[in-house]
N, C-alpha and C positions, 0 to 999 in steps of 0.2 A: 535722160532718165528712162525714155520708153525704151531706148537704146539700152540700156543693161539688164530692162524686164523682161527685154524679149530675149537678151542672152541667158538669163536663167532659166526662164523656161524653157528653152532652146538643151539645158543644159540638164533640168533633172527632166526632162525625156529620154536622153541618152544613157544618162544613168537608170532611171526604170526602164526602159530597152535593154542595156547589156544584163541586168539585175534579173530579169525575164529568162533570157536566153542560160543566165549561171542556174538558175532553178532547174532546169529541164535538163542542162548537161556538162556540167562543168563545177569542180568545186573549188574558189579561187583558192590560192598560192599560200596566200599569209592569214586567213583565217584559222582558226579551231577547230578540227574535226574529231565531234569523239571515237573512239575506240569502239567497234564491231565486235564482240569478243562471240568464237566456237567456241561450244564445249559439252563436257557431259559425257558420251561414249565414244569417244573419238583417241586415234593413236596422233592425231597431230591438232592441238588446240589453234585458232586461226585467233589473229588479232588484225583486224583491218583499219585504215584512216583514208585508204581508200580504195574506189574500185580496182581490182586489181587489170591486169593488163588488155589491151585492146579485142584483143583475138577473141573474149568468150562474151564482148556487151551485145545485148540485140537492143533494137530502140522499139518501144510499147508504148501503146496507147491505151489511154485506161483515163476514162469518163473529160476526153475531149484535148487531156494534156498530151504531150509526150518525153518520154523517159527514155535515160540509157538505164540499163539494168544489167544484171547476171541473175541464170538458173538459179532456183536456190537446190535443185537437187545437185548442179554443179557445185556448191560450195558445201552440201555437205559431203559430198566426195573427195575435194581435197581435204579435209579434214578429218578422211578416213575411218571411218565407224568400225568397230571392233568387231560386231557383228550387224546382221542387215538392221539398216534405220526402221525404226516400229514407226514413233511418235516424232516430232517437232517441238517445239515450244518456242514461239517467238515474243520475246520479254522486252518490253518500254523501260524504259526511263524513268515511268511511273510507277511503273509495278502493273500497270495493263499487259494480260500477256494470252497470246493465242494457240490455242494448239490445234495441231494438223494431223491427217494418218499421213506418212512417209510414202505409201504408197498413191497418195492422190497429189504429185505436188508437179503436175506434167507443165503447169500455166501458172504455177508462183513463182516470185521474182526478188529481187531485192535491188532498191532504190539510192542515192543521196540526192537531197538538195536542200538550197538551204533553210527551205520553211520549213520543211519536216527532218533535216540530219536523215539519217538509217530511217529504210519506209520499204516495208513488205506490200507486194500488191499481190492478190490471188485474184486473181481474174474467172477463175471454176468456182471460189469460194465465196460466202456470204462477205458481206463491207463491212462487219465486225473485223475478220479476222484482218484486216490490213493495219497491223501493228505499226506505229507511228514513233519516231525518237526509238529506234530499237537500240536495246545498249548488246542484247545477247540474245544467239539461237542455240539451243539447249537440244542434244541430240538424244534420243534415248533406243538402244539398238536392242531389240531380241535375241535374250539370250548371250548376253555378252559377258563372258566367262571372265575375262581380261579385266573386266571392272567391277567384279560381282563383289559385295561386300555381307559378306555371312555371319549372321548369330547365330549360335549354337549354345544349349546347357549341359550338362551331364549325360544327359538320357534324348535329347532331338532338336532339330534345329527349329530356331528361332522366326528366323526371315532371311530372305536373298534377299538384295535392291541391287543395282544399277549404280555407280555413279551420275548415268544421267537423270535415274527416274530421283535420286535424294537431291539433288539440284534444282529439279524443278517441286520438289516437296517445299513446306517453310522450313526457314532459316531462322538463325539470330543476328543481324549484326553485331557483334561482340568485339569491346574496346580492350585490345591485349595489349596489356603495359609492358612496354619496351624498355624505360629507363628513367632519368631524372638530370638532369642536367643543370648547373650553377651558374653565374656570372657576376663576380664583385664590379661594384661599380658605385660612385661617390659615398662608399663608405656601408654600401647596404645589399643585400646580396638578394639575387633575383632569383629564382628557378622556374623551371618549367618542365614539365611531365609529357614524354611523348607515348603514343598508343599507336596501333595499327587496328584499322578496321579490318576484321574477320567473318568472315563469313563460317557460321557456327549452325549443329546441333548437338545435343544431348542423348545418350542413345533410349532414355526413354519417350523421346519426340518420334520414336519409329519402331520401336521394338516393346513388346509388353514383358518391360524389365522394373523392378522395385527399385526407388532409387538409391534403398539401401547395400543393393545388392556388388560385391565387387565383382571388378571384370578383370579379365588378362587380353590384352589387347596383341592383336598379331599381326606383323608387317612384314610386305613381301618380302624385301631384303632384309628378314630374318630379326626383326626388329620384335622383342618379345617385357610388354611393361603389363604388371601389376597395379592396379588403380584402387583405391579401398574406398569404398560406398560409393560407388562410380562417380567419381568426382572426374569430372575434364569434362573437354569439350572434341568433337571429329570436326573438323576442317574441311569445309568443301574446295578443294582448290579446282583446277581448271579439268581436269579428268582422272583424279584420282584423290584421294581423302588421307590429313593427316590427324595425327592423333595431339594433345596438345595438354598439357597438366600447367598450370598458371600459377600452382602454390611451388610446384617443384622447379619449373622451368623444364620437365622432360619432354622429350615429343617422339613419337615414331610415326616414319615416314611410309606413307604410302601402304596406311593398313588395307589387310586383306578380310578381316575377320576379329572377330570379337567371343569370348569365351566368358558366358557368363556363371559365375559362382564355380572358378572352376577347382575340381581337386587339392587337396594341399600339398599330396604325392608330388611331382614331376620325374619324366623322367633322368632327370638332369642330379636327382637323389642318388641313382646310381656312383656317381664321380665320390659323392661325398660320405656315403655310407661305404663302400670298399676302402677310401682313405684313411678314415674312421679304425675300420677292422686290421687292415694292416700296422696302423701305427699302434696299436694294443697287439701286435704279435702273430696277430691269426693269418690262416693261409686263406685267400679267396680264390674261390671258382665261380667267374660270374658266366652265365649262360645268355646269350642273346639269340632273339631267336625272330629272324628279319620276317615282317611283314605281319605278326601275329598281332590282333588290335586285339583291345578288351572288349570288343564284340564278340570276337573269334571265339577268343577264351572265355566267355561268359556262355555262351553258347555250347562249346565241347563240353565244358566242366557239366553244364544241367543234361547233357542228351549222353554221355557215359565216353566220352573221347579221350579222357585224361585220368584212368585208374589209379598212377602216380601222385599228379598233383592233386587229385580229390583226397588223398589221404592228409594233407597240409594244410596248413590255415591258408584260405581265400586270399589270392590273390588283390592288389589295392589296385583301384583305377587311378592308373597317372596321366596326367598332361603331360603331350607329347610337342615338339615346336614347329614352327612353320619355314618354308616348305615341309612335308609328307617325304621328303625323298628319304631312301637307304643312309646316304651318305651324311646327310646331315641330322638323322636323330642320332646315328652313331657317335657322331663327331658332339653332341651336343653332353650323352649322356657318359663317354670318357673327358671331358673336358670339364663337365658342372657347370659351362656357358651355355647361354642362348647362342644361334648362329651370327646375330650382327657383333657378338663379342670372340668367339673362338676362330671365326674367317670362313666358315664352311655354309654358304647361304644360299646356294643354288646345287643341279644338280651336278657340274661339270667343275666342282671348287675338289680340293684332295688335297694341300697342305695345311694344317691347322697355325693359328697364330698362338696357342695357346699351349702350355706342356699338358696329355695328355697321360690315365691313371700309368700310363706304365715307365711312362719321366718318374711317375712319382715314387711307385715301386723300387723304382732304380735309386734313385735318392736316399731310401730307407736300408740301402743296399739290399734288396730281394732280390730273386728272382726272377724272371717275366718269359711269359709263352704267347702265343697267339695262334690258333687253328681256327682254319676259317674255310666254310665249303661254299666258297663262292669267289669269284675273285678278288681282290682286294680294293675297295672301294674311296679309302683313305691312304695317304702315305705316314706311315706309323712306324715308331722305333724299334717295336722288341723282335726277339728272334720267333720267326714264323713260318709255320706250315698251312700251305694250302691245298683242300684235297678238290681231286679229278674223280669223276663219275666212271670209276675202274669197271663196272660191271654193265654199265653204258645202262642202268634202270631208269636213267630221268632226273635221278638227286646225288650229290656230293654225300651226303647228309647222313647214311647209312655207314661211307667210307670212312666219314672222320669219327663217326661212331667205334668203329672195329679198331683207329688206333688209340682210341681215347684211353683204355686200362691200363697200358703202356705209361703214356705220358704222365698222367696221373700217379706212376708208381715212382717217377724223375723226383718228386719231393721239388715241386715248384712251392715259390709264395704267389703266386698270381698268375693264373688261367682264364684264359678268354675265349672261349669257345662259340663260334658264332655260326647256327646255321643256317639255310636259307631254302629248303625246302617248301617250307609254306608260303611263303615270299613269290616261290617260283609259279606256286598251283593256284594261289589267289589270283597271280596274273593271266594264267590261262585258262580258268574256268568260273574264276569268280569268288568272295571270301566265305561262302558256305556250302559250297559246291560238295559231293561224295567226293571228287581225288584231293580236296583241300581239304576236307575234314580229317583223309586219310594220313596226310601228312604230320597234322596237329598232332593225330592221336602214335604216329608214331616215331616224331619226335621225344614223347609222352616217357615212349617205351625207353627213348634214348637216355632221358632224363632218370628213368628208375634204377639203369645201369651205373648210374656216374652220381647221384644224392646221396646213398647208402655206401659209398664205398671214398668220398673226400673228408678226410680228417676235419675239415675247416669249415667256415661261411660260404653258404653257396647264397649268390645274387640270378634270381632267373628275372629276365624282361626280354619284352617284346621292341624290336627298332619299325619304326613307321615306315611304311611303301607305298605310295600309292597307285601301284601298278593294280589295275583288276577295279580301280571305282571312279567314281564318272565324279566325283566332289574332290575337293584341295579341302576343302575345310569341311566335316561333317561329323559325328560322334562314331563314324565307323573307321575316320583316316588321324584324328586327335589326340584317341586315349590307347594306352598299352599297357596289359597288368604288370605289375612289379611286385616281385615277392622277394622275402629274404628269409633263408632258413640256417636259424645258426645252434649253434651243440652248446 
C-alpha cells in the first residue's frame, strides 16, 4: 500500500514538473488553442494558434518566470499596416482591453501558456496593460487611406474613421438569421433556426446622422445600395467593413463610404432620361463634360464663369458612383447601372457588361455619333471621332469645338460629345484654380455655340475625376450638375 502511495506521488510530481515547464514554453499537441486574431488597419489580417516559427521567439523574463515570446512590433508588421501604426489595442477575452502608442512598443511581447492562453507582457509599460486570455490585437494606422470609411451629406463631410479605430469603437453583437431548417421524425416535425454572430454597428453609433434619415451606401468594388431610414447594419469584419440589410438580404461588400440624405438626381438619370427622349422621337445631344463636380459649377455659375448656362434653369446636384474615376462614371451614366452592375469598377476596367445609350439608339434604329477630346476611355460601339490638340494650346476641347457645326448639320438622333479640358486643369492646378476656371468658362462659350443651334434635347453633365483632390469620397469628388434643356 505505501508502495503505490509512493508511486503516485512519485507520479503527480512529474506531471506538475513537465506541466511547469508546458507553462513557460511549449503548448501541448492535443489541447485547444484559441485563435490570436490581427486586425483593423492591416493589408494582411493574422490568425495564430500558435507561435509562429523559431527564428523570431526570444526568451523573457518578467517578475521571476520565463517565457518564449515574439516582438509584438514584429507581429504587427507581418500584418502589415496600411499606414504607420498610431495605436495598439490589445483585447481579452473579457472584454479587458489595453491600449498602447505604436511608437512605444520596443520591450512588448506576446506570450502563450497555458494558465493564461494569449498574454501580452510590456515590460516599459505599467502591469495593467499586460492583457491576459488575449482573443485580438487591434491595429490602428495614421492616416490610412486604404481603410478610411467617410460620411459625407450634400453640402460636407460627416467623419473619416479607420477601420481600426471603428473596431476598437463599441459594437453590437447581432444574431443575423441565416435560415430554418426541418426534420420529420416519429410523426412530428422539429425545426431549428440558425444565426451567425456579427459583429455590428449603426451608422448613428459614430456618425451624427437622424435615424430617419436615408443613406446610399458605397462600396469599393462599385457596390452602390439605397437604404430608407437607415435601416441595416456595417459589419466590422477583419480589415474592412460590410454593409448588411437583414429585411432584404442585400449586402455591399467592403464599403468605402456612406452618403447621407443623398440627392434623388443620380447621375445614372442620364441613361434613362436620353432613352426616354429618344423613344418619343427627339434628337439627343448629351454633353459630358469630364471632371466638372457641382462644386465646380456652383462656384463659376455665382462668380460669372458660365454666361451661357446662367441663362437656363440651375443646374440639379446629382449623385455620382464610386470609384471617382473618368471611366467609371462614364460607364455608369450610359449604361443606368451602378459599376458592380455594368463591369466598369476600377480605374483600368474598359468593357461594359451591360448595352450602353447607343445599343439602345441603334435598336430604335437611330443614329449614333461619339466625339470625344480625350482619348477613349471605354470600348464603346458607335461610329467615333477623337480629337488631337491641333494647335498644340494644352486642350482637345477647342478642336472638337471647331468640328462640332459640321456634325451637328449630319442630322444625327444621338450625339455624345464628351470633353475634358477641365478634367485636365483640375489635375494640374487644382478644382478652382484661374487655368481651371478658365476652362469651365470656356467650355461655357462651347456650349453657347452648340444649345442654340440643336433642334433637339440637349442632356449637359459633368463625369467624376478625381485627379487634382486628395479625398475618394468627399462632396467635391461625389456630385456633378445635370441639367436637361429641352424645346
Amino acid at each position: 500500500m505505501d508502495r503505490i502511495r509512493s508511486g503516485s506521488i512519485v507520479l503527480l510530481f512529474l506531471v506538475l514538473l513537465i506541466g511547469g515547464v508546458a507553462v513557460g514554453y511549449r503548448i501541448p499537441r492535443n489541447s485547444y488553442i484559441p485563435t490570436l486574431k490581427v486586425i483593423g488597419d492591416v493589408s494582411v489580417p493574422l490568425h495564430w494558434q500558435q507561435l509562429p516559427g523559431e527564428g523570431k521567439h526570444e526568451h523573457i523574463t518578467y517578475q521571476g518566470e520565463k517565457y518564449q515570446a515574439i516582438k509584438l512590433t514584429d507581429i504587427i508588421q507581418a500584418a502589415q499596416p496600411t499606414a504607420p501604426a498610431s495605436q495598439v489595442y490589445l483585447v481579452g477575452s473579457d472584454g479587458f482591453t489595453s491600449l498602447l502608442s505604436a511608437d512605444r512598443l520596443e520591450k512588448s511581447y506576446i506570450t502563450f501558456s497555458n494558465r493564461y492562453a494569449w498574454e501580452a507582457i510590456n515590460l516599459d509599460h505599467p502591469i495593467n496593460s499586460n492583457a491576459k486570455m488575449l482573443k485580438e490585437i487591434i491595429v490602428v494606422a495614421r492616416g490610412a487611406k486604404d481603410s478610411a470609411f467617410t460620411v459625407i451629406n450634400r453640402h460636407s463631410e460627416l467623419i473619416t474613421r479607420t477601420t481600426g479605430q471603428l473596431c476598437a469603437d463599441s459594437t453590437i453583437d447581432y444574431p443575423y438569421f441565416e435560415g430554418t431548417a426541418s426534420l420529420q421524425k416519429r410523426g412530428e416535425t422539429f425545426k431549428s433556426s440558425v444565426y451567425t454572430r456579427r459583429r455590428v454597428f449603426q451608422l448613428r453609433d459614430v456618425a451624427p446622422v437622424p435615424a430617419s434619415e436615408h443613406l446610399l451606401v458605397l462600396g469599393k468594388k462599385g457596390g452602390y445600395c439605397l437604404a430608407e431610414n437607415g435601416r441595416g447594419y456595417f459589419e466590422l469584419k477583419e480589415n474592412y467593413i460590410d454593409f448588411l440589410q437583414p429585411d432584404t438580404r442585400g449586402t455591399v461588400e467592403k464599403v468605402s463610404g456612406v452618403m447621407v440624405d443623398p440627392p434623388v438626381t443620380s447621375i445614372m438619370d442620364a441613361y434613362y432620361d436620353a432613352r426616354h427622349f429618344l423613344e418619343n422621337g427627339n434628337q439627343v445631344l448629351m454633353v459630358i463634360i469630364d471632371g466638372l463636380s457641382y462644386q465646380q459649377y456652383d462656384y463659376a455659375l455665382n462668380h460669372g464663369y458660365l454666361p451661357c448656362l446662367q441663362q437656363q434653369a440651375r443646374a440639379t446636384q446629382a449623385t455620382g458612383v464610386y470609384p471617382p474615376e473618368n471611366n467609371v462614371s462614364l460607364a455608369a451614366l450610359l449604361t443606368g447601372n451602378a459599376p458592380d452592375k455594368n463591369g466598369i469598377s476600377q480605374r483600368s476596367d474598359r468593357n461594359l457588361k451591360l448595352p450602353s445609350l447607343f445599343k439602345t439608339a441603334a435598336g430604335l434604329k437611330q443614329s449614333v455619333l461619339l466625339l470625344e477630346a480625350d482619348k477613349r476611355c471605354l470600348n464603346l460601339e458607335p461610329p467615333s471621332v477623337t480629337y488631337s490638340d491641333i494647335n498644340r494650346n494644352g486642350s482637345a476641347d477647342d478642336d472638337l469645338y471647331a468640328a462640332t457645326p459640321k456634325m451637328l448639320n449630319l442630322n444625327y438622333d444621338f450625339i455624345v460629345l464628351r470633353f475634358h479640358g477641365v478634367a485636365a486643369k483640375t489635375a494640374s492646378y487644382g478644382p478652382l484654380a484661374p487655368p481651371t476656371l478658365a476652362a469651365i468658362q470656356a467650355t461655357d462659350h462651347y456650349l453657347s455655340g452648340m444649345v442654340s443651334k440643336w433642334p433637339g434635347v440637349v442632356i449637359i453633365t459633368g463625369a467624376q475625376d478625381k485627379a487634382g483632390y486628395t479625398e475618394d469620397i468627399s462632396c467635391k469628388t461625389m456630385f456633378v450638375p445635370y441639367l436637361v434643356i429641352s424645346r
